[in-house]
DOVOKE-15741 format. One record per atom (N, C-alpha, C, O, CB): atom name; x, y, z. Coordinates in nm, 3 decimals, padded with zeros to 5 digits, always signed. Atoms other than C-alpha are relative to their C-alpha. Glycine has a CB too. Layout:
[pt 'CA'; [X; Y; Z]],
...
# end
This chain:
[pt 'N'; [+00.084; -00.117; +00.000]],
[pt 'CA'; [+00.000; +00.000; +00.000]],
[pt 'C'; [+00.089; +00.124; +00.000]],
[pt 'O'; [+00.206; +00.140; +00.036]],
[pt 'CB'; [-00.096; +00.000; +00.121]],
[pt 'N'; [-00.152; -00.164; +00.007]],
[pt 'CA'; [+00.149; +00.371; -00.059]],
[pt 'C'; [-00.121; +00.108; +00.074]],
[pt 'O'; [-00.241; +00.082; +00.083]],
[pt 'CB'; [+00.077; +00.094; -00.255]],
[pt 'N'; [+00.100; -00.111; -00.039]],
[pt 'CA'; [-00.022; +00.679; +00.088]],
[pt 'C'; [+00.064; +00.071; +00.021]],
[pt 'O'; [+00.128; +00.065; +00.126]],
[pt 'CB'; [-00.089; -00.002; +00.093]],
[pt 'N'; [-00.099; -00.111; -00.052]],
[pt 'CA'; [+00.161; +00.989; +00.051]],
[pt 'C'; [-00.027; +00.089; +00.110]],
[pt 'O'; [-00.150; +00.101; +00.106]],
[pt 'CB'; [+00.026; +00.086; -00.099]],
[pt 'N'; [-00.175; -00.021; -00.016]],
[pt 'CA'; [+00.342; +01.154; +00.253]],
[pt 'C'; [+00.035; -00.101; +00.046]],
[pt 'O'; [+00.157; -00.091; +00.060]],
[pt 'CB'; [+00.066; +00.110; +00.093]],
[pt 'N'; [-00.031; +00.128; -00.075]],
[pt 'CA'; [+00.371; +00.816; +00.412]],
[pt 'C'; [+00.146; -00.095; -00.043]],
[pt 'O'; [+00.258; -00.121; +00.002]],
[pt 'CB'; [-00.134; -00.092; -00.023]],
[pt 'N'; [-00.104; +00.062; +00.074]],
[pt 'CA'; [+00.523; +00.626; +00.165]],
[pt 'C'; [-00.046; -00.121; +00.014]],
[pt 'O'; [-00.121; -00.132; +00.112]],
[pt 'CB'; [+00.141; +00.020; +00.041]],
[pt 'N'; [+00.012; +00.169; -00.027]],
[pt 'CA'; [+00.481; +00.235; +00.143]],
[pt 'C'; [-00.004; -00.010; +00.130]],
[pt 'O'; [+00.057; +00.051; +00.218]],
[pt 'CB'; [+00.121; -00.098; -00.050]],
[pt 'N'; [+00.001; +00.050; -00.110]],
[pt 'CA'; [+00.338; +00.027; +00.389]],
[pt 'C'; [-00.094; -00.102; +00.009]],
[pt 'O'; [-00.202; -00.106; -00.050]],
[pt 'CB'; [-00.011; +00.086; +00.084]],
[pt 'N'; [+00.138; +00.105; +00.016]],
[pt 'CA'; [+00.166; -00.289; +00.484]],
[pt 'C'; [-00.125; -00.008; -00.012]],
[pt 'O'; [-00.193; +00.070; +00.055]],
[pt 'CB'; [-00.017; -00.057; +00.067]],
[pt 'N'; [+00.139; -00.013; -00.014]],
[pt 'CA'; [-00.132; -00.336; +00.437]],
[pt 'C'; [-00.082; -00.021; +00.143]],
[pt 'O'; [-00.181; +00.044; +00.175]],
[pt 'CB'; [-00.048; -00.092; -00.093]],
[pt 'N'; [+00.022; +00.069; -00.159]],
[pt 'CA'; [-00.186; -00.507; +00.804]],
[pt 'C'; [-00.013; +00.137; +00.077]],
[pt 'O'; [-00.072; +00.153; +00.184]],
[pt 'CB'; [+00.153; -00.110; +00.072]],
[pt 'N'; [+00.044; -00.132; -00.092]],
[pt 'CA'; [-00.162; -00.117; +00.881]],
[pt 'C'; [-00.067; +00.107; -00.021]],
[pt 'O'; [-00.063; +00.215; +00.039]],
[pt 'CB'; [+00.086; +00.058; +00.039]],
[pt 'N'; [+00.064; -00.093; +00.040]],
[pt 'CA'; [-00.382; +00.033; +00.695]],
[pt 'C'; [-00.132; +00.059; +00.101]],
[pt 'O'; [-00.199; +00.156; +00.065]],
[pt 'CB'; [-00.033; -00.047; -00.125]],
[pt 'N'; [+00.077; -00.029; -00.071]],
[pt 'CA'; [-00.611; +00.063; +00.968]],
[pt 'C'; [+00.080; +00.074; +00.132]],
[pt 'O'; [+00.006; +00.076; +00.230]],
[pt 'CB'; [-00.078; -00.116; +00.015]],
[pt 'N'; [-00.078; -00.011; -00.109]],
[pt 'CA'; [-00.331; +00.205; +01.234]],
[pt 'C'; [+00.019; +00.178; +00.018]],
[pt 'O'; [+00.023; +00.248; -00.083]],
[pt 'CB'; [+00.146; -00.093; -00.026]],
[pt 'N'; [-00.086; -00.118; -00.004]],
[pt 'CA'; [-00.218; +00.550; +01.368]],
[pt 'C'; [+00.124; +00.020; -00.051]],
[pt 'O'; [+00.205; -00.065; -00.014]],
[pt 'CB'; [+00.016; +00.028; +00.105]],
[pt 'N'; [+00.057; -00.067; +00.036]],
[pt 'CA'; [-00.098; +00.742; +01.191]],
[pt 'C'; [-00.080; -00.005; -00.156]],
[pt 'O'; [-00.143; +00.091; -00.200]],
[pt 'CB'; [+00.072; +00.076; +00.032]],
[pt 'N'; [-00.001; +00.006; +00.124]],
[pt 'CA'; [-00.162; +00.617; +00.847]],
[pt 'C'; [-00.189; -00.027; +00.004]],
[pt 'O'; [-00.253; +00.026; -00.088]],
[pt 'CB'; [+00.123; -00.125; -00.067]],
[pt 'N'; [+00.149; +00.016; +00.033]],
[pt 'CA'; [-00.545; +00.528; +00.879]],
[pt 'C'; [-00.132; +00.071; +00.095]],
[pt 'O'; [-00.255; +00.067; +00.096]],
[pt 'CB'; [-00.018; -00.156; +00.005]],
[pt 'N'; [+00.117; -00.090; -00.074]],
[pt 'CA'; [-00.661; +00.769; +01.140]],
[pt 'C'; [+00.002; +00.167; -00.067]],
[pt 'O'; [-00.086; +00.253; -00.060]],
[pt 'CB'; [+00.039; +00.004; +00.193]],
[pt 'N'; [-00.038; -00.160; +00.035]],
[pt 'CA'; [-00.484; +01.102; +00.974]],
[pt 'C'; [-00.131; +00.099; -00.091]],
[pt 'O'; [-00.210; +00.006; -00.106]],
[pt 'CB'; [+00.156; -00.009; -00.113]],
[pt 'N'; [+00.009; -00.072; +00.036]],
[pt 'CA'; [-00.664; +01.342; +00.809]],
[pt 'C'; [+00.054; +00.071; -00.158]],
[pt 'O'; [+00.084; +00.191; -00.162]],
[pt 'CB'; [+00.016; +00.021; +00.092]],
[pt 'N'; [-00.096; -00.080; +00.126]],
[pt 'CA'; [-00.506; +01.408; +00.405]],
[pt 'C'; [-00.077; +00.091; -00.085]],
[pt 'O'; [-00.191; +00.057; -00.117]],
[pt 'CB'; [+00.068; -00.107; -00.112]],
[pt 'N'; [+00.035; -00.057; +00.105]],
[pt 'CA'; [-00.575; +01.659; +00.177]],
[pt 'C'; [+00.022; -00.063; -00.121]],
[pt 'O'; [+00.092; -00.163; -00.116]],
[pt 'CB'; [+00.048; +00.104; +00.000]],
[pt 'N'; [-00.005; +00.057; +00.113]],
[pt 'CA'; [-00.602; +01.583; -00.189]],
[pt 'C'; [+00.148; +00.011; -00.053]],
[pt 'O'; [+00.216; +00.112; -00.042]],
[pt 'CB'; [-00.102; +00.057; -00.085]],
[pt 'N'; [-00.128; +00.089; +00.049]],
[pt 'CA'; [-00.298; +01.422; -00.334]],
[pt 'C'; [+00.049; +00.139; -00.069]],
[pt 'O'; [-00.043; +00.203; -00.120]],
[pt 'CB'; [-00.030; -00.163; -00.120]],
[pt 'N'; [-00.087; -00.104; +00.098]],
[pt 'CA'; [-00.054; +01.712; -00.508]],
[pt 'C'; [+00.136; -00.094; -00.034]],
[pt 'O'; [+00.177; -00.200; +00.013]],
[pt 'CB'; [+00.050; +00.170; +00.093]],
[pt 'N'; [-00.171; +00.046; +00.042]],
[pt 'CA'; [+00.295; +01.651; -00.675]],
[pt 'C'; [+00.081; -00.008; +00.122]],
[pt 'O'; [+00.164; -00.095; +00.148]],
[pt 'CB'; [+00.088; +00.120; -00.104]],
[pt 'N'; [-00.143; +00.045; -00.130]],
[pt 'CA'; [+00.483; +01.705; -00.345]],
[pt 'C'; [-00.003; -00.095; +00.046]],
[pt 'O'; [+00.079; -00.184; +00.025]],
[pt 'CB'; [+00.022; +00.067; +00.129]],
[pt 'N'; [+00.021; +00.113; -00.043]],
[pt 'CA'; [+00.339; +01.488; -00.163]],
[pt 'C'; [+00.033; -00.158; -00.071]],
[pt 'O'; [+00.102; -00.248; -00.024]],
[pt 'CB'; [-00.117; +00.022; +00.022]],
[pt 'N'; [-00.040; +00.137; +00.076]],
[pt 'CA'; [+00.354; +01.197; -00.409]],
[pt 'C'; [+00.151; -00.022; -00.024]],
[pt 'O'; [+00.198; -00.136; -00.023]],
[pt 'CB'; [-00.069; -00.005; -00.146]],
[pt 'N'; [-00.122; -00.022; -00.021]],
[pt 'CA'; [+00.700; +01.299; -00.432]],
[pt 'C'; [+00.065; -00.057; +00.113]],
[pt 'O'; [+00.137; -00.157; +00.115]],
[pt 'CB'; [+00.013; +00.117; +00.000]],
[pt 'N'; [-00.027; +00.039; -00.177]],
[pt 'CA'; [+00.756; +01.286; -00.036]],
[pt 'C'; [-00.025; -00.176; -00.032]],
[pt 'O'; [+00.064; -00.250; +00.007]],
[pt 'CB'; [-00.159; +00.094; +00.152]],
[pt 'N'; [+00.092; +00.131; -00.014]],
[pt 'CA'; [+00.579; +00.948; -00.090]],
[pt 'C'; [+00.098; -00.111; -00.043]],
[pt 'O'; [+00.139; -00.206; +00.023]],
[pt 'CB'; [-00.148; +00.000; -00.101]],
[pt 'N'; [-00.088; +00.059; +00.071]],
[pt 'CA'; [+00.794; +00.818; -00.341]],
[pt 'C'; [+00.180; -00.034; +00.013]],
[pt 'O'; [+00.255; -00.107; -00.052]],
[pt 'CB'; [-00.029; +00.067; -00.091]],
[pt 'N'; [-00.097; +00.031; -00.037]],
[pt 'CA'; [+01.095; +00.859; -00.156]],
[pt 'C'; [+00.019; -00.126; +00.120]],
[pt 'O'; [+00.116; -00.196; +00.146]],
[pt 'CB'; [+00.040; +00.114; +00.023]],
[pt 'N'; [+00.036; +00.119; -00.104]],
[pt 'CA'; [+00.982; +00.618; +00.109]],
[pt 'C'; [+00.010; -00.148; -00.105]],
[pt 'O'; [+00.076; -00.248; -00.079]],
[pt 'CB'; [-00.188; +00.029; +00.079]],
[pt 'N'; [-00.017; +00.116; +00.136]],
[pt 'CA'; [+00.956; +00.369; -00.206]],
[pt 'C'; [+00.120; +00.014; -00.059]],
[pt 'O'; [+00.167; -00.079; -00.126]],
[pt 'CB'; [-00.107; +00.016; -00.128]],
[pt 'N'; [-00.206; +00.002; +00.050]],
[pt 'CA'; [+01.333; +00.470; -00.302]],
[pt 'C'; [+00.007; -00.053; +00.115]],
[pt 'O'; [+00.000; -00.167; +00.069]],
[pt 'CB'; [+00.130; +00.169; -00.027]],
[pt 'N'; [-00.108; -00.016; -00.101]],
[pt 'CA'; [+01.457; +00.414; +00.036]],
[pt 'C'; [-00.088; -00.226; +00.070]],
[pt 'O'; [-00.044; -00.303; +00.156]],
[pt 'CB'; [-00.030; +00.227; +00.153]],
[pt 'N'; [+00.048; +00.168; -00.027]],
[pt 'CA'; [+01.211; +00.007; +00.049]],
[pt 'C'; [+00.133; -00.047; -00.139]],
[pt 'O'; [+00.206; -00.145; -00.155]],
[pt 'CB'; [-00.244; -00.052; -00.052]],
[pt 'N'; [-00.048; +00.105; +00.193]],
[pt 'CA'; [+01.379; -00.070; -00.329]],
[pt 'C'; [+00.189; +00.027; +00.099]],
[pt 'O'; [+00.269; -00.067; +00.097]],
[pt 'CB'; [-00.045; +00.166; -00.288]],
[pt 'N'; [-00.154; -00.023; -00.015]],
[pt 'CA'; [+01.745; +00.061; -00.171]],
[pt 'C'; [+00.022; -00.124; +00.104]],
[pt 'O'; [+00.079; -00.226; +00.068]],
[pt 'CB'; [+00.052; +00.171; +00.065]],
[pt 'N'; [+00.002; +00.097; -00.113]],
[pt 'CA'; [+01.733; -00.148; +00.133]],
[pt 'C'; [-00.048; -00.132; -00.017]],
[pt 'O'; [-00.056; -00.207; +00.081]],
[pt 'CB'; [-00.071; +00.050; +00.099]],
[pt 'N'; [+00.057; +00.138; +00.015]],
[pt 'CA'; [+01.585; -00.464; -00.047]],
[pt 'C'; [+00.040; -00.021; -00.163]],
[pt 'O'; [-00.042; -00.035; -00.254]],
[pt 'CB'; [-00.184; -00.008; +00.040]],
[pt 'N'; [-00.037; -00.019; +00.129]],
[pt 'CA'; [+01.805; -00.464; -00.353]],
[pt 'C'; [-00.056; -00.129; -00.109]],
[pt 'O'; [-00.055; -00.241; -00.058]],
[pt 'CB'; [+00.162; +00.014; +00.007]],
[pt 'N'; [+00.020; +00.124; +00.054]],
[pt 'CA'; [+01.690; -00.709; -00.631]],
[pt 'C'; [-00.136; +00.006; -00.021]],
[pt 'O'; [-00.173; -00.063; -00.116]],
[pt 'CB'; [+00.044; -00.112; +00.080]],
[pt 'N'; [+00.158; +00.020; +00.005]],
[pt 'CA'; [+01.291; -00.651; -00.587]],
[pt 'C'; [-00.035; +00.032; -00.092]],
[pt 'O'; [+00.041; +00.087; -00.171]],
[pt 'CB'; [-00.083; +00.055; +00.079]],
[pt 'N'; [+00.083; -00.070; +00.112]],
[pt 'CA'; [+01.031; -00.574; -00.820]],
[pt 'C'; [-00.104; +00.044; +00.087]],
[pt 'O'; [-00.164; -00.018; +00.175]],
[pt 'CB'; [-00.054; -00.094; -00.132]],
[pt 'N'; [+00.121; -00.109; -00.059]],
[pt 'CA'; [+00.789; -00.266; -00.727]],
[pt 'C'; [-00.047; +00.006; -00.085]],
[pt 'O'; [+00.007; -00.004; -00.196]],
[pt 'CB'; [+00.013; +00.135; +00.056]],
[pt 'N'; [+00.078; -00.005; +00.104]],
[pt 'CA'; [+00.504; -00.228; -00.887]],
[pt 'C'; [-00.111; +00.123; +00.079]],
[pt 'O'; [-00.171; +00.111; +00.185]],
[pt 'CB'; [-00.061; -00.166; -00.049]],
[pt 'N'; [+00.091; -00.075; -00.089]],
[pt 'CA'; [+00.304; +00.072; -00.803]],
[pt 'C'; [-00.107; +00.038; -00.088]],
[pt 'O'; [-00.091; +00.088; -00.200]],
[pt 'CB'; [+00.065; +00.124; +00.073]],
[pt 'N'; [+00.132; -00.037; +00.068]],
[pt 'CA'; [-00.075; +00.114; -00.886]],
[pt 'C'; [-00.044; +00.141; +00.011]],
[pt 'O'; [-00.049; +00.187; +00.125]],
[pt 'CB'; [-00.109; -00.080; +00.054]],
[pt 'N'; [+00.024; -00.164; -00.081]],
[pt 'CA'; [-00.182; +00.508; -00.909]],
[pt 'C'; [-00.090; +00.006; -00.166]],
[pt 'O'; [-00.096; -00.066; -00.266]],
[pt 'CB'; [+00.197; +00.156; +00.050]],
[pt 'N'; [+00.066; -00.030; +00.112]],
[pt 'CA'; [-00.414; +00.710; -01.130]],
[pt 'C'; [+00.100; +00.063; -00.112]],
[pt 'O'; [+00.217; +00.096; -00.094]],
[pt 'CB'; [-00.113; +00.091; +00.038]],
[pt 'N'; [-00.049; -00.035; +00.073]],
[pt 'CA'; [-00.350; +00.817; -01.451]],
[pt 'C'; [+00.116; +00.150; +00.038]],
[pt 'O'; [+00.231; +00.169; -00.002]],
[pt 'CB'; [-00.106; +00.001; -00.082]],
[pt 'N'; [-00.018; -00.123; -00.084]],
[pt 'CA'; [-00.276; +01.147; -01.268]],
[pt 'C'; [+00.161; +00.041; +00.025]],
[pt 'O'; [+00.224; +00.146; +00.012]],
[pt 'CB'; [-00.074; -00.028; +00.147]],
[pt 'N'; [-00.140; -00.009; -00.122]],
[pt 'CA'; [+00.070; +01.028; -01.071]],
[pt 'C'; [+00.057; -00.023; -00.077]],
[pt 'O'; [+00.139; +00.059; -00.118]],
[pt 'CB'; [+00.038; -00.087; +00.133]],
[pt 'N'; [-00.096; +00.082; +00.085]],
[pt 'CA'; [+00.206; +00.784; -01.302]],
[pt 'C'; [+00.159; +00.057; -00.036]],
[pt 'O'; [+00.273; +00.015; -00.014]],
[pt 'CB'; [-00.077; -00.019; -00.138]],
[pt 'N'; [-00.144; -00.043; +00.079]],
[pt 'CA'; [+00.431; +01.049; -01.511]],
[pt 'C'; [+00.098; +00.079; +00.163]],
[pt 'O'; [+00.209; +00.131; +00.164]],
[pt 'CB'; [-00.048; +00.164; -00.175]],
[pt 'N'; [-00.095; -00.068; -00.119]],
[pt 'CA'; [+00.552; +01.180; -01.142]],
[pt 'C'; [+00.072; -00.121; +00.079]],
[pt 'O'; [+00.180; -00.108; +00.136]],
[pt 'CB'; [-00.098; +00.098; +00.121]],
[pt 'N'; [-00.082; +00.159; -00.076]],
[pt 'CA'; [+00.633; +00.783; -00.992]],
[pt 'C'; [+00.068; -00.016; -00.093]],
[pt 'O'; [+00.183; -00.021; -00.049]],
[pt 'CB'; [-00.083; -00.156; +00.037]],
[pt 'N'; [-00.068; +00.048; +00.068]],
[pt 'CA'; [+00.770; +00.703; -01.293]],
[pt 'C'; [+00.140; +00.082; -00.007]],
[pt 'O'; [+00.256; +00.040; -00.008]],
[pt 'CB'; [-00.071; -00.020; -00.106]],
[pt 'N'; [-00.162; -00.100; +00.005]],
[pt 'CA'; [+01.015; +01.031; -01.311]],
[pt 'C'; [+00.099; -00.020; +00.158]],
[pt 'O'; [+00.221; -00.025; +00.179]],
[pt 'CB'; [-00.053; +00.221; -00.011]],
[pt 'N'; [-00.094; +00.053; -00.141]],
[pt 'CA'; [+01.116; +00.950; -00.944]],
[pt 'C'; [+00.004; -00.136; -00.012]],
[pt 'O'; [+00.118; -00.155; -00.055]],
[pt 'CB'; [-00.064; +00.035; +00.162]],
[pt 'N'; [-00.046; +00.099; -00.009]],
[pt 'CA'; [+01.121; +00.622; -00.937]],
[pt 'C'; [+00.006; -00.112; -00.161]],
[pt 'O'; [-00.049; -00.221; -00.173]],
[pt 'CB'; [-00.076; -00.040; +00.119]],
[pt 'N'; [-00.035; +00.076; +00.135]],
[pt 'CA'; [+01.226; +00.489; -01.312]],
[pt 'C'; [-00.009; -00.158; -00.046]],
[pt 'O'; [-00.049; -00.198; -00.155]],
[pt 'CB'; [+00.129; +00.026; -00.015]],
[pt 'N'; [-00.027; +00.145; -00.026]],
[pt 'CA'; [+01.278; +00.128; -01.252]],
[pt 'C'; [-00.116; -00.072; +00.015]],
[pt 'O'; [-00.152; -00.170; -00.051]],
[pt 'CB'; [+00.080; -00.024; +00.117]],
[pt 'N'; [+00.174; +00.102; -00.066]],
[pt 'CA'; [+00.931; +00.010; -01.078]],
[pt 'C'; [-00.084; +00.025; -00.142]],
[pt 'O'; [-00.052; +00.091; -00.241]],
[pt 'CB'; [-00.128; +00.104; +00.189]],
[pt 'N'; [+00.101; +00.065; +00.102]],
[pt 'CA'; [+00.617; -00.114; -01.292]],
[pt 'C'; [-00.063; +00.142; +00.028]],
[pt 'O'; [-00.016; +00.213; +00.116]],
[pt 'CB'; [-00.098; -00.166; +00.034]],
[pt 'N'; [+00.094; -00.032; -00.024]],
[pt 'CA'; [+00.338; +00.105; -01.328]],
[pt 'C'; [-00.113; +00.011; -00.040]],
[pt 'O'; [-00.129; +00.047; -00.157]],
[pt 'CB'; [+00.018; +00.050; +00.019]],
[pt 'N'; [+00.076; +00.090; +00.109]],
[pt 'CA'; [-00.011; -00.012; -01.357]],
[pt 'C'; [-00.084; +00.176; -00.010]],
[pt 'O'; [-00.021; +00.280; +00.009]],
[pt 'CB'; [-00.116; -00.195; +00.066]],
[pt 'N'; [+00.136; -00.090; +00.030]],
[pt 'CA'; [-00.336; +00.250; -01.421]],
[pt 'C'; [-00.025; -00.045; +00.065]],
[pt 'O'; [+00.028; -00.151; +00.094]],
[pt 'CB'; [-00.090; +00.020; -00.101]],
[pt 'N'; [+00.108; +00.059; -00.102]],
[pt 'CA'; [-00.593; +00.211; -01.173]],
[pt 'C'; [-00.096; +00.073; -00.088]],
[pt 'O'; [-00.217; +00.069; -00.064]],
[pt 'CB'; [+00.004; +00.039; +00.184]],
# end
């Protein structure tokens, strides 16, 4: 699961402080940005993986410019 500013995270916590009690405003470039570095810093520390990140048409060209390497589907 991703949720910016968060960044990746289990799913097991999608219900947890702070990620499922917070409060977000609607998604902008920074944020997905912020977000996306949390997803650099899973792929750095777990060399070898394949990421695959699902986002709207919307993000895509901003995950893809930060993070080059990972899949990305359409939702």
């Amino acid at each position: 699961m991703f949720r910016p500013p968060f960044g990746p995270y289990p799913v097991e916590l999608k219900e947890t402080f702070p990620i499922g009690q917070c409060e977000l405003p609607e998604w902008d470039e920074e944020m997905v940005v912020t977000g996306c570095r949390g997803i650099r810093a899973l792929i750095d520390a777990n060399r070898g993986i394949a990421v695959t990140v699902r986002c709207g048409p919307e993000w895509g060209s901003i995950v893809g410019r930060e993070l080059p390497e990972v899949r990305i589907e359409q939702r």
